[in-house]
C-alpha positions in Angstrom: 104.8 112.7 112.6 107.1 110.1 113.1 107.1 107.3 116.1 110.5 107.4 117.5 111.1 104.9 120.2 112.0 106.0 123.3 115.4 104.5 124.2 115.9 102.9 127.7 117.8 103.7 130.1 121.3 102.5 131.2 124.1 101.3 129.0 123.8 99.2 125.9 123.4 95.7 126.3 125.0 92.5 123.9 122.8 89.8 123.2 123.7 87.2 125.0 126.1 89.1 127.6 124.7 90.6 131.1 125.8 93.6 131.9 129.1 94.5 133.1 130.5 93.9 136.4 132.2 96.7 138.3 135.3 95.1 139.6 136.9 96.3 142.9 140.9 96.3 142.9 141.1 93.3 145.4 138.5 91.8 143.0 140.9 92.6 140.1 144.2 91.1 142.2 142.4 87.7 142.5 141.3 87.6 139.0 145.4 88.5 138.1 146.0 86.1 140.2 144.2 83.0 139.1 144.8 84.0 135.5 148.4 84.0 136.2 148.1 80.7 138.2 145.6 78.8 135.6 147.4 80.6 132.5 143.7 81.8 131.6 143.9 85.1 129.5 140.2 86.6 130.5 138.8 87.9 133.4 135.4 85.7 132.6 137.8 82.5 132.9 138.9 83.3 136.3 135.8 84.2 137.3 134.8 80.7 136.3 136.9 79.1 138.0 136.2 80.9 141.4 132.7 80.0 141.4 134.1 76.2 140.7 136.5 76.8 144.1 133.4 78.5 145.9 130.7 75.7 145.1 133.1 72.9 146.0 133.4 74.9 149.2 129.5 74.9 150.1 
């Protein structure tokens, strides 16, 4: 017999990346519009720079 491994459950996972987020579309409109503001061309920019704007806030 062979020893398969069992595989896990859940989607597949990059090294180095967490998993996706699920975005909600007022979640997408700010990220459109701070991409469009900061000329950024990925939502992982503009997600940046809202936890910038939300730690200078606290």
């Amino acid at each position: 017999m062979s020893d398969k491994k069992q595989k896990k459950r859940g989607p597949n996972k990059k090294e180095g990346f967490r998993q996706d987020l699920r975005i909600t579309p007022i979640v997408e409109k700010a990220f459109d519009l701070i991409k469009e503001k900061y000329s950024l061309k990925h939502n992982s920019e503009a997600l940046h720079i809202i936890a910038e704007l939300f730690l200078k806030t606290i």
